[in-house]
N, C-alpha and C positions, 0 to 999 in steps of 0.2 A: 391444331392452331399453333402459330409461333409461338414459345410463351414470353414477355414483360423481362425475363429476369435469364440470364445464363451465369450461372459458377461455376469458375471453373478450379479441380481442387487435383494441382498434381501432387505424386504421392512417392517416396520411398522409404523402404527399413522402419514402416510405422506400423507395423502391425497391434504393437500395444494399445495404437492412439488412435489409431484412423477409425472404428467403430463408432468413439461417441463423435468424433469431430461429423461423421457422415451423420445420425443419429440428431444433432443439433441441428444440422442443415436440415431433414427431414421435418421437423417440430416448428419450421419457420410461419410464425402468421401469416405472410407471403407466400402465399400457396402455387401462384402462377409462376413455377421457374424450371429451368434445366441445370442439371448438375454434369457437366462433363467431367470425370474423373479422370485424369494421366497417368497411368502407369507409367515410372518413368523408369522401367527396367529392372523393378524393384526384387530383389534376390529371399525377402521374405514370404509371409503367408498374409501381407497387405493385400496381393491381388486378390486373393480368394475372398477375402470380408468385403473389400468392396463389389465382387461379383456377386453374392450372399443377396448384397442390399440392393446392387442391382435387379433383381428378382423379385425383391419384393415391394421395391417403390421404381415404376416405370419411367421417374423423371429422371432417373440417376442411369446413366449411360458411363463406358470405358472405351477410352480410345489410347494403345498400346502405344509405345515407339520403345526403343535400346534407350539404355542412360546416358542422357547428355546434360542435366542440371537441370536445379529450379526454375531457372530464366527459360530454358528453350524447351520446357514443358508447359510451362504456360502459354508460349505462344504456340504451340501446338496446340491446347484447351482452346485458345482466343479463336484460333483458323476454324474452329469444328461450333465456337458458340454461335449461336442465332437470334439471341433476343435484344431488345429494345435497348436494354441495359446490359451492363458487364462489371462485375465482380469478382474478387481473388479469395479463396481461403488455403492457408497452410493445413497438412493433413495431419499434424497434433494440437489445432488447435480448436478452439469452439466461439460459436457464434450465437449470442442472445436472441433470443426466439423473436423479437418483435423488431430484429435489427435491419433486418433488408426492408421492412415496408416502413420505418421510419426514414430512412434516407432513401428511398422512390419516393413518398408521400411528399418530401419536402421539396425532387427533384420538380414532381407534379406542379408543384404552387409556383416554384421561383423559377423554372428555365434555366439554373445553372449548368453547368457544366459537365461536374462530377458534385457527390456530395461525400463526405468524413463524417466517424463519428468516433467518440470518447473509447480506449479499450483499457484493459483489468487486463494484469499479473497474475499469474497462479500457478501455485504446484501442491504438491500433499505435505510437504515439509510447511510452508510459511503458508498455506489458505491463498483467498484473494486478497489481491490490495491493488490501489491502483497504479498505471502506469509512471512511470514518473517521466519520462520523455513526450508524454502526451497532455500531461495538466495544465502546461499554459495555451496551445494551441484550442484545447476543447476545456476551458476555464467556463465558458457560459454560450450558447447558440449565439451563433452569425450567420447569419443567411446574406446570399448572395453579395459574399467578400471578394476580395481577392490578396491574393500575398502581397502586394506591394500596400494594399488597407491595411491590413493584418500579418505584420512580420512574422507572429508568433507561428505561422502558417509552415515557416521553414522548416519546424523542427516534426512536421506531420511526414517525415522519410517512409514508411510503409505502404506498401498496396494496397495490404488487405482489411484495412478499415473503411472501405470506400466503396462506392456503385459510384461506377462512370457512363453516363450517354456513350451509344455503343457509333454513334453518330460524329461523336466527338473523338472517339478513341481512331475511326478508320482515317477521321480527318488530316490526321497528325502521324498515322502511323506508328505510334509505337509499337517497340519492340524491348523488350528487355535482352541487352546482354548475357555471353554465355560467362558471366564470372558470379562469386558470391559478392554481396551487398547489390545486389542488382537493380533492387528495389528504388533506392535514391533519385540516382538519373530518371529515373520514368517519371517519378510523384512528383520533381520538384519541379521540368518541364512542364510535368499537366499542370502543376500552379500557376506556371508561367504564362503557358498557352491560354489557361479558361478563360471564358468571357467573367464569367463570377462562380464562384462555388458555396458551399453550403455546409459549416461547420457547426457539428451536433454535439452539445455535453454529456449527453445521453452516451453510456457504454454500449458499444454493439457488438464490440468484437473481446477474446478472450487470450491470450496470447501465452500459452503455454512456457515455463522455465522449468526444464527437466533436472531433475539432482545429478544426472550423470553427465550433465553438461555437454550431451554427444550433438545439440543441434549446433549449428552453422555459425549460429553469435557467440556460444559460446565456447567453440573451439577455436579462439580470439587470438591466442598467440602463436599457433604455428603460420609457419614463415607463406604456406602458399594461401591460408586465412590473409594474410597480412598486405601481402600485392593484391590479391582482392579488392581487400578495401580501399588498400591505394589508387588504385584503378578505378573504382567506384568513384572517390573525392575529386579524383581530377576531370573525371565528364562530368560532374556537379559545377566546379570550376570555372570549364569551358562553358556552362551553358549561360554565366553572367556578366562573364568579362567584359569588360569596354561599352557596358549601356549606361548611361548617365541616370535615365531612369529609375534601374535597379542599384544606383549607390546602397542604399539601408539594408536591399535584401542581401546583398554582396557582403556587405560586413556579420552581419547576423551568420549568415552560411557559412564566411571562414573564420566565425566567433564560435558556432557550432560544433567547425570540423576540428578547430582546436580542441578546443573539451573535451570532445569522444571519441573522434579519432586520431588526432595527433597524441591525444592522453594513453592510448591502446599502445601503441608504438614504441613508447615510454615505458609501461608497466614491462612491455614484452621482454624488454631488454634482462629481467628477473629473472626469465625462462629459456629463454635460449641456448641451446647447446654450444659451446664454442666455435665448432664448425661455419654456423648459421650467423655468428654476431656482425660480419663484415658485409655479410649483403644482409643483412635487420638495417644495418649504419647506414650505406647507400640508400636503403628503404626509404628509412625515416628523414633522411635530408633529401630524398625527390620532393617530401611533402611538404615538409617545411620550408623549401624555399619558393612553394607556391601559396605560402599560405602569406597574408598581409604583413607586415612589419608592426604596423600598429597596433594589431590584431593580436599579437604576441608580445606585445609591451604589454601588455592589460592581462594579459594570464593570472594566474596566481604564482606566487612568488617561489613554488616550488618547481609550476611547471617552469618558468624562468630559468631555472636553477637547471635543470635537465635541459633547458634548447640550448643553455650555451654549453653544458657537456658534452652536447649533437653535434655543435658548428665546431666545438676544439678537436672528435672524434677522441674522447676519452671513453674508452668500451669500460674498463674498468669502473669509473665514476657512476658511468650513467648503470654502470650493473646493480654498486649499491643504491645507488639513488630507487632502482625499480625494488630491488629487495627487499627498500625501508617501506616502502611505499606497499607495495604490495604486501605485508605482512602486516599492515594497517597501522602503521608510522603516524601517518597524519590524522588519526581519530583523536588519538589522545598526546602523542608525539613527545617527539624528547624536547625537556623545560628546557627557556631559552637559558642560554650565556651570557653573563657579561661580555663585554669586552674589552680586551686587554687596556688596562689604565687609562676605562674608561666606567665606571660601576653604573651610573647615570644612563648607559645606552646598551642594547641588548642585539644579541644574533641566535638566527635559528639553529637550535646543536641537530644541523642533519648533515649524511654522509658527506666530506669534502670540507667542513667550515674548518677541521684542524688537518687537511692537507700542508705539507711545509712547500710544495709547490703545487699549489690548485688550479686548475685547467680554469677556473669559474673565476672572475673576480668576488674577491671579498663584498663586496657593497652587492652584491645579489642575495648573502647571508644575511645583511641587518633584516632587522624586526623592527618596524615602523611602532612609535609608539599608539599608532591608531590598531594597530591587529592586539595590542592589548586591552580586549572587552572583557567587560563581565560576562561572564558565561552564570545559568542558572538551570535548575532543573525543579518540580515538583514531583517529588516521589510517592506522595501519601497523603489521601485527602482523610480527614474520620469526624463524625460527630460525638461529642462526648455526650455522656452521661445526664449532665447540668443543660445541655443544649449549645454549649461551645464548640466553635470549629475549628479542629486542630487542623495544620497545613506543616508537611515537611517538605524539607526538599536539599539542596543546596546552592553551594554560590562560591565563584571565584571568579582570577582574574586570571583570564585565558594563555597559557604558557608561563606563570608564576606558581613557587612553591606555595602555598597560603601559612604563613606562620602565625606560631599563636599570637605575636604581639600585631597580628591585626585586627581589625575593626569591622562591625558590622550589626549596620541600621536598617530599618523594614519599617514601612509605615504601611495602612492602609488607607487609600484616598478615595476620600466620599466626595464628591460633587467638586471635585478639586480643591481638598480639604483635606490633608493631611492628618493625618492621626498616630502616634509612634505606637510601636507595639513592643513589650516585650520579648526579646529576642532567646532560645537556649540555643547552644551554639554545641556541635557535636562534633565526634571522628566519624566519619563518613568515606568514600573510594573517590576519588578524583579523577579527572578527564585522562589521568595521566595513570588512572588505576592505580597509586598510592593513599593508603590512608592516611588523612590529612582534617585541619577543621573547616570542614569544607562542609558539614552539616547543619542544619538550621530547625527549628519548631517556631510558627508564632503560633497562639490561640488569639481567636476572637469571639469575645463573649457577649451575648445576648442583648443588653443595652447597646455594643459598638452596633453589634449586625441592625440593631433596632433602627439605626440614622438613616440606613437605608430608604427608609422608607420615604426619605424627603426628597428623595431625587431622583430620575428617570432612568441616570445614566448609571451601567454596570459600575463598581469601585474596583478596582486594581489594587496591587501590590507595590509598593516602589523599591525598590533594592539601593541601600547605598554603602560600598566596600574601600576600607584604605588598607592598604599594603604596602609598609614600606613609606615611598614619596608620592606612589600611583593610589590617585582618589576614582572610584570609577560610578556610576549609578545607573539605574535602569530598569524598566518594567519585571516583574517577575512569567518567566518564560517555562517553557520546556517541560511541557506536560509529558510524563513517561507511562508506558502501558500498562492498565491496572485503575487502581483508584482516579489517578490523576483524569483521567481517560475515557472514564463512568463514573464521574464524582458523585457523590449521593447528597441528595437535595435535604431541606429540612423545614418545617414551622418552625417561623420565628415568632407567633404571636397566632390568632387566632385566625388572620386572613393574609398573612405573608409568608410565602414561600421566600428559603434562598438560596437558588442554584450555582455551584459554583462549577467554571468550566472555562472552556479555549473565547475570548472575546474574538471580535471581530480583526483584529489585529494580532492574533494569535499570542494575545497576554492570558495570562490566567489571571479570571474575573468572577465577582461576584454577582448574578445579576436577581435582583429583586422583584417576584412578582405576586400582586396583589390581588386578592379575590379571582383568583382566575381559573380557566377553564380547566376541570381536574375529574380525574377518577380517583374513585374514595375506597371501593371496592369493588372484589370479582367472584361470581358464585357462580357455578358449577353445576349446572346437571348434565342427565345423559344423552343429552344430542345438544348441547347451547351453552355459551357462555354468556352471562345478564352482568350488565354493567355497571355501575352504579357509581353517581358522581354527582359533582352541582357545576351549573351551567353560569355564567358572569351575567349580570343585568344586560349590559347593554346589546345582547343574541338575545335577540327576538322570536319566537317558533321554532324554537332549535329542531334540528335533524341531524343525525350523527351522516360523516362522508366518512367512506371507507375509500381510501385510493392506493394503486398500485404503481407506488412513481416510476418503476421502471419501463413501465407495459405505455401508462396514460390511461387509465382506465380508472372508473370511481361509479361508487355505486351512494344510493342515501337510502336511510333506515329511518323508522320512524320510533322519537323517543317518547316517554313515558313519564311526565312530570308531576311531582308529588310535594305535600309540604307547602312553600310559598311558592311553591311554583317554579322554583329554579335547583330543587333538588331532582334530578332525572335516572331514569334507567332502560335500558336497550337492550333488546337479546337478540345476541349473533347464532343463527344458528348453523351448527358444524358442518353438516351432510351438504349443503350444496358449496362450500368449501373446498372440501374433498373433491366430490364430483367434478368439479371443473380445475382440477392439477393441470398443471402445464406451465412449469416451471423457468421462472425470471430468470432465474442464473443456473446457465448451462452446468456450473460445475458443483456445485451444492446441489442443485436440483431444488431449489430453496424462491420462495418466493414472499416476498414482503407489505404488508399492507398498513399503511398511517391513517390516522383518528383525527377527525377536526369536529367539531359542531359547527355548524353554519346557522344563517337564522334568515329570515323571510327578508330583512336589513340588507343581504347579504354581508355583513359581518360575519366573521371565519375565526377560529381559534385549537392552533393544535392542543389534542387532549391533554396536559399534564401526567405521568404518577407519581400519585402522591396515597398508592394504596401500599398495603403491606410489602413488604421484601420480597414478594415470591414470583415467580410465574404461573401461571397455570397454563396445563397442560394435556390434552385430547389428543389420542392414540385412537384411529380408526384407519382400520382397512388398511394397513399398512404406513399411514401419514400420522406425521404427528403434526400438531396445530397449538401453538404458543403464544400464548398473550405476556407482552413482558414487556421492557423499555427498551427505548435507544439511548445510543449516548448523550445525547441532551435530558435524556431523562422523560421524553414522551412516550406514551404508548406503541406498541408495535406491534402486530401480528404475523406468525412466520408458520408458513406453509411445507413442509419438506419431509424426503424419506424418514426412519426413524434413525437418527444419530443420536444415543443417549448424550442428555444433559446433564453436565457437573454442578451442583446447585453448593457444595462445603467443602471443603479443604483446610486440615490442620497438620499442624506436626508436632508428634505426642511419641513420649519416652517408651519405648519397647523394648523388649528382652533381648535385643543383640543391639539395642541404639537406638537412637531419635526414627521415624517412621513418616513417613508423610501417609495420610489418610485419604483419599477424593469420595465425595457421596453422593448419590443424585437419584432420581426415582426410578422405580420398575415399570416402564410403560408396557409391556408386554411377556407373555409366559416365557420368552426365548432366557437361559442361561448364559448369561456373555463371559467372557475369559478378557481380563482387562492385562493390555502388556503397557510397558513404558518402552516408545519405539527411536532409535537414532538412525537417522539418515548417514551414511558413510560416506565421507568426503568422495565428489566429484564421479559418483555410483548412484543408483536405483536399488540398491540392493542397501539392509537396513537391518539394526540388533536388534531382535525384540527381549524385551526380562518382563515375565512374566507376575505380575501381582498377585497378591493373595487376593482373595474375592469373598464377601460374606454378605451375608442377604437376611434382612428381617424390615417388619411395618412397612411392608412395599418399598424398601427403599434397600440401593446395593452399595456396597463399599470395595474400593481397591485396596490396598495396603503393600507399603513396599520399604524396606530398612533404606535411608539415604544412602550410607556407606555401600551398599551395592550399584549406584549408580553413579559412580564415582570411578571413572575408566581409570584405570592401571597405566594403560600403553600411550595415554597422549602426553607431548612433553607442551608445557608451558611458552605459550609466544613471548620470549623476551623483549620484542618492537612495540606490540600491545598487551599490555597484562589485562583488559580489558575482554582479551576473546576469551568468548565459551570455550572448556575444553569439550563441553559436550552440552549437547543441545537434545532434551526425549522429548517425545509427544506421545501424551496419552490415548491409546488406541481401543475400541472394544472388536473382540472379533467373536461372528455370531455362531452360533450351531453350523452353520454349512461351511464355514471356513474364509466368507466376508469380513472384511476391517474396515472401521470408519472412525475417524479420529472424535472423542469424545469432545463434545460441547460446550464451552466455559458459558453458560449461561450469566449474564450481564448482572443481576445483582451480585452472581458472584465474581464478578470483576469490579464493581465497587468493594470491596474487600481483601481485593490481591493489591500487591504483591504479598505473601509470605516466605519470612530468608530465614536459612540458620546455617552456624558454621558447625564444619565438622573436619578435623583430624587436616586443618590447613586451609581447606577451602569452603566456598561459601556455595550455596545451593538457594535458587531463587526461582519460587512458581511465580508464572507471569500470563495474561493472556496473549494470543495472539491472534490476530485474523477468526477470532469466534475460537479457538483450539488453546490447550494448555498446555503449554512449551516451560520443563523443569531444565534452566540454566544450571551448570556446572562452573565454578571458576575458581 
């Protein structure tokens, strides 16, 4: 029989990747499909893996041709598919197992066209995280949209997050070009062409970022990447011009191509061999003189800065401009200038503002007195002792020195009620990576936390900073990795919780919740974990839901009420857990399950914890199964191979210097060898330093002197004193010669960051993407 579903996955020079990518395709819920594979002339030992699996899953077929590119492999795959539907996948990257029958399913209902869905970042250095050129198109489901409903549609440029009607795809014909960025032109026409399509928040796709930077996007500045994507921009271009209709989308698309592609162009200029700079210049003004005028008013004022560098053909300027830039100038960037007998008004000190004859006019250097915001960050959330909330963080005013004769006021506002706090005020690192008093603590103590309790609404932070003449104020923002991140909840009394975290406006907020639905505790035997908690009055017959937001799937259990009735208990039990692995996320192998009680009402309430600090944790059969929190602080269950868990972390004076310590449990007899691993700039290839290792009470420890992980050979970024000189991750590798980056288990991420200086610089453990990433600076 025909099957429902053809992918097609052509392939080169991916031998390292193409396994699991095949491998996820195989694991698809979606069981009715064809997988054509294209050999696209590939000089490695990819053909063989994919002939391997050809073998042994009969839906996976190879059809050969000589290398002529991504584009003209695919449509060699498209000419050989057969089914109903049509799909792309890149051969290093991976596809969530429930992905293709969620966008059929939805194709099912709505009659769209083609349908999208949400994709995830990933490599072994930074974990997952999500895309950030796909957050606002896949912000929440829209079904049967279209781009000119939903602008946000533009910036959906990839294939391969998509099933397209194979119907629709012959109707229109496409084809992808033989150049790189190929991708553009096709997706934005099918927006154009669909009658409506179907966009999913749901991640389906995975989309691999190599450290060796060898794929296609990220070999960004060589000059024949560069006509590529030039080429690319202008058939995107062409296909909106002169429709009155598409005005919105028209601007959007050359508000886009500004940002990431004209922005690329720009940078490139950093890189360039001399030879290359004069057709780079030609390059970059084909594009920009097709890009809007308006369009390029509205940039930011540094890409400003650089287009009129382009139209004076100043190669020199625009060199530094990409150098400052490129070296991460604009993270924390040079403080502004006055200007000359002018104290009162300010310019940005970047390359060209002290030219004595500058290709740029002057007035593209000021500094509008609106780009001077407060800037804020929360570094450190902690409960004291007495039950007060300590909160650090900082605060300035964005491109200004902060001197000590300024000022600086913090209230907490309850129900829009202001309350002043206490402020201590510290040297802390600046935007601009100078130490500065740019540090802050307020406490709030038990009586303030108590007022919560009269109002519905979170309470916030209010910031208010003088400097100088500049008065500035402003929510307190900028939650950093670590405590801020996993803030830890607390009793304030005997039925109030109060969790602090990201509000809905991405303030950091306190929010107050009262008798509410909570786990109290977790016991432990040898096939189950039993729950135990109290249930809020108004859940009626409660039942605990177990659901798998990634899949859609949810199960209900029945609880076990004690006491007045609303103290309860459930037991999970582990073994059919196990048994049914088949893992949410392709590249953890990891799969996630959330807590609600529900009640006969149907009233619903995610489980709170508000049990001890710990996780608990079931090692079977090779899975290990973890009950612990999320970042809000609710319960969580995680399903995955065994990656040991980091549960403590200190740094304690040792016989050659300060040491950093990691500890976490023994779930299995295997002996691990713990290293601290660095990825090598713009390589695959990586240092390992070995830890010391010691083992007692089931439980193991790494051990390593800071001063040894303190590289000799990297010299300091003058443009950002802010970059890591070095970035390790902590790795376990097993008996057979397997490494799997050890697991910052989330209470102990409510407890990170920990810093300490040593011999010049500072060293900072931090979570990252679930993994423990030791900053060097």
């Amino acid at each position: 029989m025909t099957p429902r579903l053809s992918v097609v996955v052509p392939f080169y020079n991916v031998g390292d990747y193409i396994g699991d990518c095949l491998d996820s395709i195989a694991r698809q819920t979606w069981t009715d499909f064809e997988a054509i594979l294209v050999d696209d002339g590939s000089p490695d030992n990819s053909a063989e893996i994919a002939r391997e699996f050809c073998e042994r899953d009969p839906r996976f077929r190879i059809v050969e041709q000589e290398n002529q590119g991504l584009g003209p492999a695919r449509n060699t795959g498209t000419r050989h598919a057969q089914g109903e539907y049509l799909t792309f996948v890149d051969s290093d990257d991976l596809v969530t197992r429930h992905g293709f029958e969620k966008l059929i399913r939805t194709l099912d209902r709505t009659g769209s066209s083609f349908a999208a869905g949400n994709a995830r970042r990933f490599n072994n250095s930074a974990g997952v995280r999500p895309s950030w050129i796909h957050r606002l198109p896949f912000a929440r489901d829209r079904v049967a949209t279209h781009v000119i409903e939903t602008v946000d549609l533009i910036l959906d440029r990839m294939v391969w997050n998509k099933v397209y009607r194979r119907s629709f795809w012959d109707e229109y014909g496409y084809e992808f070009p033989a150049i790189r960025y190929e991708d553009y032109p096709v997706t934005l026409k099918a927006h154009l062409d669909a009658v409506t399509v179907d966009a999913l928040a749901v991640p389906v796709y995975y989309w691999r970022e190599r450290e060796s930077g060898e794929s296609i996007t990220q070999q960004k500045f060589q000059l024949g990447n560069l006509e590529d994507r030039v080429h690319s921009a202008e058939l995107v271009m062409d296909l909106i011009e002169q429709q009155d209709t598409l005005r919105e989308v028209r601007r959007r698309v050359h508000s886009h191509l500004t940002q990431i592609d004209m922005l690329t162009l720009m940078m490139a200029f950093g890189a360039a061999p001399p030879e290359e700079e004069q057709n780079l210049l030609k390059l970059a003004r084909r594009l920009m003189d097709r890009l809007d005028d308006s369009v390029l008013a509205r940039a930011h004022s540094y890409d400003r800065i650089q287009h009129s560098a382009l139209a004076a053909g100043d190669i020199d300027l625009l060199r530094r401009l990409a150098q400052f830039r490129n070296d991460g100038g604009l993270r924390g960037g040079a403080r502004a200038l006055t200007r000359p007998g002018r104290p009162w008004q300010f310019e940005h000190n970047y390359p060209g503002v002290q030219d004595p004859r500058s290709s740029v006019p002057k007035d593209l250097y000021r500094l509008p007195m609106k780009d001077l915001t407060l800037a804020t960050s929360v570094q450190q959330v902690r409960w004291l002792e007495d039950g007060t909330l300590s909160v650090k963080g900082t605060a300035e005013i964005r491109h200004l020195e902060t001197k000590t004769s300024s000022s600086l006021r913090i209230a907490l506002v309850i129900g829009g009620v202001e309350t002043p706090l206490a402020v201590r005020r510290f040297d802390a690192t600046d935007t601009h990576g100078d130490p500065a008093l740019v540090g802050f603590e307020v406490r709030i103590d038990k009586p303030l936390l108590a007022q919560l309790k009269n109002t519905a609404a979170p309470a916030h932070f209010m910031i208010r900073m003088k400097s100088g003449r500049l008065r500035r104020f402003g929510k307190l923002r900028g939650q950093r990795p670590g405590s801020p991140g996993w803030p830890p909840g607390s009793w304030i009394d005997a039925t109030s919780w109060v969790q602090p975290g990201p509000g809905k406006d991405g303030a950091f907020v306190l929010r107050k919740m009262v008798d509410y639905c909570r786990l109290s505790s977790v016991e432990q035997t040898a096939d189950a974990l039993v729950l135990h908690g109290r249930v809020p009055a108004e859940i009626e017959e409660p039942k605990l839901r177990i659901s798998r937001p990634l899949a859609g799937q949810d199960q209900l259990l029945p609880v076990t009420l004690a006491g007045d009735g609303r103290d309860f208990s459930v037991r999970i039990p582990i073994r059919p857990i196990v048994e049914d692995t088949n893992p949410d996320d392709p590249f953890t192998q990891r799969t996630t399950w959330a807590f609600r009680l529900v009640g006969s009402n149907q009233e619903e309430k995610l489980l709170l914890w508000t049990a001890d600090s710990q996780a608990a944790h079931h090692f079977d059969r090779g899975r290990l199964v973890s009950l612990t929190r999320s970042t809000g602080g609710y319960v969580n269950l995680h399903e995955a191979p065994l990656r040991l868990p980091a549960e403590a972390a200190e740094i304690v004076a040792g016989d050659n210097g300060k040491e950093l310590h990691v500890s976490g449990p023994l779930l299995d007899g295997d002996e691990y060898v713990f290293h601290w691993r660095r990825y090598l700039d713009d390589s695959d290839d990586h240092l390992d330093l070995e830890c010391r290792r010691s083992a007692g009470d089931g439980r193991w420890t790494a051990a390593m002197t800071l001063a040894d992980l303190i590289p000799a050979d990297v010299v300091t970024n003058s443009t950002d004193p802010l970059a890591s000189l070095a970035d390790w991750i902590l790795f376990a590798v097993a008996p057979d010669g397997s490494a799997h980056a050890v697991q910052c288990e989330p209470f102990l991420s409510t407890r990170l960051p920990i810093e300490a200086g040593l011999n010049g610089h500072t060293v900072t453990l931090r979570p990252h993407s679930g993994t423990l990433h030791l900053e060097v600076r």
